[in-house]
C-alpha distance (Angstrom), angle and dihedral (degrees) to the residues before:
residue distance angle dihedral
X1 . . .
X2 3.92 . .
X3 3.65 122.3 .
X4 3.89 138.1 153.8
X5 3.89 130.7 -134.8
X6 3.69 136.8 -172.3
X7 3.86 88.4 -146.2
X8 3.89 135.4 124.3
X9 3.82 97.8 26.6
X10 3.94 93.0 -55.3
X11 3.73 151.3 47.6
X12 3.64 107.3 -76.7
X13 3.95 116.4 -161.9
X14 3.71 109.2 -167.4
X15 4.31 127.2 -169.1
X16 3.54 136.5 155.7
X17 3.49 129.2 64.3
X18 3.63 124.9 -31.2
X19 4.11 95.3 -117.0
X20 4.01 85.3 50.3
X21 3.78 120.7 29.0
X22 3.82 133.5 -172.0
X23 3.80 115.1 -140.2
X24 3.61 123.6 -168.8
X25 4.30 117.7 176.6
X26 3.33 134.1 -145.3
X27 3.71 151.8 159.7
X28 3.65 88.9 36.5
X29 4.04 96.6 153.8
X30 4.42 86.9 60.4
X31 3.51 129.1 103.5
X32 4.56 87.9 -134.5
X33 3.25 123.0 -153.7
X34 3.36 115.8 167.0
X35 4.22 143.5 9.0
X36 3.66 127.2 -151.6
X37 4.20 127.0 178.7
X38 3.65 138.0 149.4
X39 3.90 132.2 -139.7
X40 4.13 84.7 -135.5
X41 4.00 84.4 61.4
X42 3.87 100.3 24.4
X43 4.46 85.8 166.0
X44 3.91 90.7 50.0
X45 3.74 116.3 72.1
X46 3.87 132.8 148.5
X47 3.55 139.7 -133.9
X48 3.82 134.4 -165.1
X49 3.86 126.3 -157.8
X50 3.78 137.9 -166.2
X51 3.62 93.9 -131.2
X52 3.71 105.9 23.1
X53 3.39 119.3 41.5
X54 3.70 124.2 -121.3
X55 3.99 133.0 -35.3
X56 3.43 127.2 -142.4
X57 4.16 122.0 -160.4
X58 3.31 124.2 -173.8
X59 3.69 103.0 170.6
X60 3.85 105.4 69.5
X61 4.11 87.7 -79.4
X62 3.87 101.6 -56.6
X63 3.47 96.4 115.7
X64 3.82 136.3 23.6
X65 3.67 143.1 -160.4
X66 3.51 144.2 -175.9
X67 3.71 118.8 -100.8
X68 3.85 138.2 -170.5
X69 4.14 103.5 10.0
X70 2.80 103.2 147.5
X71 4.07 97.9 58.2
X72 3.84 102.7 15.5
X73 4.10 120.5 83.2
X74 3.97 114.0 -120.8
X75 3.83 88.0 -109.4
X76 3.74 111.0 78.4
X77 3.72 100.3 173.0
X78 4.15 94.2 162.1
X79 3.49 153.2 23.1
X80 3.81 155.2 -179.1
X81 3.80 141.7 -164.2
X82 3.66 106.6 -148.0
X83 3.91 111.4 -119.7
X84 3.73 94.4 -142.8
X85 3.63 97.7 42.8
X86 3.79 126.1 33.5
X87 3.83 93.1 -162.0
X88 4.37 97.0 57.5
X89 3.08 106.7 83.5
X90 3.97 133.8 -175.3
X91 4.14 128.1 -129.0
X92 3.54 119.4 -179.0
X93 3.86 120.4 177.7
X94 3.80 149.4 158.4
X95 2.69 121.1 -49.7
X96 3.38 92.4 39.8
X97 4.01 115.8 -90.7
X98 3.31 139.0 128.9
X99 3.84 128.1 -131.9
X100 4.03 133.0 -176.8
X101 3.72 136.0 -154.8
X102 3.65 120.5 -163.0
X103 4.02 96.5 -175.6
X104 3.93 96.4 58.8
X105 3.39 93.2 -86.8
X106 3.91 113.5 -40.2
X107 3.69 97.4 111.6
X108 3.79 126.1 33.4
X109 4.06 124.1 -168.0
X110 3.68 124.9 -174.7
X111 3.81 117.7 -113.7
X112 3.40 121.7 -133.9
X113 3.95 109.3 -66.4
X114 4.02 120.6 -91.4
X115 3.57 86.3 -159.6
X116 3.34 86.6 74.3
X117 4.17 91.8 74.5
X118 3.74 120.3 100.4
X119 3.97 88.3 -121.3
X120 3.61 93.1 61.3
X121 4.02 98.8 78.5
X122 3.58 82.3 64.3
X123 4.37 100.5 45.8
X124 4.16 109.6 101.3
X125 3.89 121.2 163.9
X126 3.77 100.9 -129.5
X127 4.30 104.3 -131.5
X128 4.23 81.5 47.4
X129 4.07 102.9 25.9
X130 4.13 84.4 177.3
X131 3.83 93.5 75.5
X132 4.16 136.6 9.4
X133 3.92 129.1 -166.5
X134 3.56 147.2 -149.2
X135 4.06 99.8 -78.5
X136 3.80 105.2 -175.1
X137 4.16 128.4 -3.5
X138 3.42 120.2 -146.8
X139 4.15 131.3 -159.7
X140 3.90 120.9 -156.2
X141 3.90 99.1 -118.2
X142 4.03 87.8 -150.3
X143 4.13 95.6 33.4
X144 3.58 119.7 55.6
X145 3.70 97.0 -171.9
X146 4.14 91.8 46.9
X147 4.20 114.0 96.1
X148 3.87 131.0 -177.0
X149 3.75 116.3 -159.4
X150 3.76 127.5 -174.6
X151 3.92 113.1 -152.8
X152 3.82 103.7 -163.8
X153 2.65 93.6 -115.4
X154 3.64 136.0 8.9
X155 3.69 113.3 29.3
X156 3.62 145.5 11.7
X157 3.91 103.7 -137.1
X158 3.63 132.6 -164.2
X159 3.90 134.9 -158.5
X160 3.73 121.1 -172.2
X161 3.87 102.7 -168.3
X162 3.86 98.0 63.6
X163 3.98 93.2 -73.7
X164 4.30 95.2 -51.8
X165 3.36 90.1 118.7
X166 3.89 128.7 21.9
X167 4.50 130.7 -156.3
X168 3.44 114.9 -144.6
X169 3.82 125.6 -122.3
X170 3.84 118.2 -60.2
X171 3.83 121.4 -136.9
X172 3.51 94.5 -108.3
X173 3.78 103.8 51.9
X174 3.62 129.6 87.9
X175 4.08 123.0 -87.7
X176 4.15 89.6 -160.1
X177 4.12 104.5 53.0
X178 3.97 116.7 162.2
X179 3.61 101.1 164.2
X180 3.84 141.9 10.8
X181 3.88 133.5 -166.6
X182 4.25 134.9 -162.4
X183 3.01 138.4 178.0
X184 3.98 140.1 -146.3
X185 4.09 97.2 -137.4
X186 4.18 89.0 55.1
X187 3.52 108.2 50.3
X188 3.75 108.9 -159.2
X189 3.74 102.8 17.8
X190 4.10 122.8 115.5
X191 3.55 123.7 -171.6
X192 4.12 107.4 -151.8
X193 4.09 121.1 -162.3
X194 4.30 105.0 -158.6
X195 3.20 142.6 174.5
X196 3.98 89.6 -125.3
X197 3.94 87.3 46.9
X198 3.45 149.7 -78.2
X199 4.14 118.9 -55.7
X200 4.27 133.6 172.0
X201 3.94 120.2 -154.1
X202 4.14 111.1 -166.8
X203 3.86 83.2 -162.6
X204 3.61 113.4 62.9
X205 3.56 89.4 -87.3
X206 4.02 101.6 -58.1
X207 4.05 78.6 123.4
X208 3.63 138.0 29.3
X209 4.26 130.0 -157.3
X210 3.94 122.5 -178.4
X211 3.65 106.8 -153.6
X212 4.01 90.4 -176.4
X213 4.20 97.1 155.4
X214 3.91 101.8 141.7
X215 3.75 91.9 13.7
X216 4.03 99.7 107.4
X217 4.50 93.4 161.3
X218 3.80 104.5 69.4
X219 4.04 106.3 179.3
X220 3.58 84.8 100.2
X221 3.97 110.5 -159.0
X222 4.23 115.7 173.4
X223 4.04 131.5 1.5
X224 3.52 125.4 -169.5
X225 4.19 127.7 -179.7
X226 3.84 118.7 -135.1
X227 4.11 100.2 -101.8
X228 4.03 89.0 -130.6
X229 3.79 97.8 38.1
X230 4.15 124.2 39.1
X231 3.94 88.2 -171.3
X232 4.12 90.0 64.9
X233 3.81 108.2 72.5
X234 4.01 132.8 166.1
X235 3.23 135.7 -156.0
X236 4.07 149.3 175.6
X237 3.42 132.6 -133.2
X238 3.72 157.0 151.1
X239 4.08 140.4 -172.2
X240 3.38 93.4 -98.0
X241 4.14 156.7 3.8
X242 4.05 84.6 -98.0
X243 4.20 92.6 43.4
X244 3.56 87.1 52.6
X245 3.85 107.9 42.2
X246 3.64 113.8 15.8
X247 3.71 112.5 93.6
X248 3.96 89.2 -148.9
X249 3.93 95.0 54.3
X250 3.63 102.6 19.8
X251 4.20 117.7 135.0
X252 3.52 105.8 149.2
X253 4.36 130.0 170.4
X254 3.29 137.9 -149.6
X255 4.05 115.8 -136.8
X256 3.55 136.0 -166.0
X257 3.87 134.2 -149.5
X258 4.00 118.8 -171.0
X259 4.02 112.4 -170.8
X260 4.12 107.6 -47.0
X261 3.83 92.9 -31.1
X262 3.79 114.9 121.7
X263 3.78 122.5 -92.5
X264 3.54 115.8 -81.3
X265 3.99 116.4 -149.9
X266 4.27 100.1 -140.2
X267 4.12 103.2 -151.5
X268 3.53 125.4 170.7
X269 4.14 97.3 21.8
X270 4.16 87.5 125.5
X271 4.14 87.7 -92.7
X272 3.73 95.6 119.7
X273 3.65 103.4 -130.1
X274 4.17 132.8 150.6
X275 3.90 121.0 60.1
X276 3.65 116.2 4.3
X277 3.72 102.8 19.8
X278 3.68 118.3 98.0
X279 4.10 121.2 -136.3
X280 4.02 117.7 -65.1
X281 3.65 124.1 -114.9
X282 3.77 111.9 -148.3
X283 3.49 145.9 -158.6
X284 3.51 140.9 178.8
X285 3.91 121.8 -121.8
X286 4.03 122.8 -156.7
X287 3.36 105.6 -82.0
X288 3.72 146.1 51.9
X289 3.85 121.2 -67.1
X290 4.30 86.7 7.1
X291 3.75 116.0 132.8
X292 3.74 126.3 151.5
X293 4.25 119.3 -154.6
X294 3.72 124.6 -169.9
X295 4.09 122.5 -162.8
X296 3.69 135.7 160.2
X297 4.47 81.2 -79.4
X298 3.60 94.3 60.1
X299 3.75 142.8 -97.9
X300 3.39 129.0 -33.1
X301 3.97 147.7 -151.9
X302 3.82 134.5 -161.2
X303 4.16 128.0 175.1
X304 3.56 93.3 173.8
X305 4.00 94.3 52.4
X306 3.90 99.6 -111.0
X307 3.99 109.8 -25.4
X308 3.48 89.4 101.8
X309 3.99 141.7 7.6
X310 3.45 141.3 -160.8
X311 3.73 130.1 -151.0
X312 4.01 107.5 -123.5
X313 4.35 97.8 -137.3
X314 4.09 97.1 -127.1
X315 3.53 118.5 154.8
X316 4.28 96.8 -92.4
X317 3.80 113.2 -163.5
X318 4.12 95.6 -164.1
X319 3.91 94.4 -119.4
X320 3.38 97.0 167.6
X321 3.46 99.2 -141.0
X322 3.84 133.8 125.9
X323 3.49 113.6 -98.2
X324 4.19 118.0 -106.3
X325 4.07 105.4 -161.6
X326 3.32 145.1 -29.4
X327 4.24 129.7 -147.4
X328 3.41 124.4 -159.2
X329 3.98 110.6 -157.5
X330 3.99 108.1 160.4
């Protein structure tokens, strides 16, 4: 097992097995926002700050180091490993842009701007309604060339020639998008976790459905799919920006959908959830059933995707503090 988490008021890079972790952490002086890492590359990982740019490990998360300053902006508020390529990878930042590496992070050039769209006049991140950023970037698993990207908040925006050209928003999408899901055994579906709900599109987001039966918290935060079954989906969520974040208010749930069934709300599975915990990141692992979540209580392991959880035993130092991304890498 080895992932890394921006969780407990650092970057946490986690090995070993499951029943007895390793923890190193790092970066514990940044304001994180977001982790990216690839099994392909399981020592390499990334991680973007508000304030400092993005970091670059190559050594399993011992050691850090700034990457791409002179191209990337100091707000690195997203990110993405390509699926087909280990070397692309994916900065998105405030205000919102998107850049690309094609040498595993080395060398960064802007893509064409987003603000460019006729949506954009209208895109404003709530807490700082002057600006908004790239929240979450998405690669098609089958489609190299096809890109998802969630401007918090405003638009969820696609490109499908590798990010040369972008399409604006379509009237059926959501305008609030923190996290997105595919998968490689269904080929044009996206799975989208918003703050104005949860929505599917079966083709690659030309048209969006919100199946939300059961699902009665609708500031919808992270989704992941069930590695061996793409009719089994998760997903965490709260009433509200201030349910879901806010250490003083927080009561957040985690939710499950299997096939067209209703959503099932999964309490009491050892995933502390309901008042006092703060929304879930989560991540798939390898296999079937494996998903990891991280909240302000710690981080967390399922094999049977959500009926029951276990508590991975790394040293936790109770920073309250909501928890900024999560990467599974074995």
């Amino acid at each position: 097992m080895r992932l890394y988490a921006a969780a407990d008021g650092a970057v946490l890079s986690v090995s070993g097995s499951p029943d007895s972790p390793t923890a190193r952490r790092r970066l514990e002086d940044r304001r994180l926002e977001c982790i990216a890492a690839d099994a392909r590359t399981p020592e390499r990982a990334f991680c973007g700050t508000f304030d400092r740019g993005l970091f670059r490990t190559a050594d399993g998360g011992d050691t850090w180091h700034p990457v791409g300053r002179d191209v990337l902006l100091e707000s690195v508020t997203s990110l993405a490993v390509s699926p087909h390529d280990p070397e692309v990878v994916y900065a998105g930042t405030e205000p919102s842009a998107v850049f690309r590496s094609t040498d595993g992070g080395e060398t960064w050039t802007e893509l064409p701007p987003l603000t460019d769209l006729p949506s954009a006049s209208s895109w404003a991140f709530p807490p700082r309604p002057h600006t908004h950023h790239a929240r979450w970037i998405e690669v098609d698993p089958c489609d190299p060339t096809r890109l998802f990207i969630a401007i918090e908040a405003g638009a969820l925006v696609t490109s499908s020639d590798g990010g040369e050209t972008w399409q604006d928003r379509v009237p059926s999408s959501k305008r609030d998008v923190h996290s997105m899901a595919t998968h490689m055994d269904r080929p044009g579906r996206v799975w989208v976790a918003a703050g104005d709900g949860y929505a599917e599109s079966d083709d690659g987001g030309e048209t969006w459905h919100t199946p939300t039966d059961g699902l009665r918290h609708s500031y919808c935060w992270s989704v992941a799919v069930d590695p061996g079954d793409p009719e089994s989906v998760l997903l965490t969520s709260a009433r509200g920006p201030r349910r879901a974040h806010s250490i003083g208010s927080a009561e957040a749930y985690l939710y499950r959908r299997r096939g067209e069934r209703p959503w099932t709300r999964l309490d009491d599975t050892g995933l502390p959830t309901g008042s006092g915990t703060t929304r879930a990141v989560l991540d798939t692992g390898a296999t079937a059933g494996e998903c990891y979540a991280v909240n302000d209580r710690g981080i967390y392991r399922t094999t049977d995707f959500g009926d029951s959880w276990a508590r991975l035993e790394v040293p936790w130092h109770g920073e309250r503090t909501t928890t900024a991304g999560l990467a599974v890498v074995e």
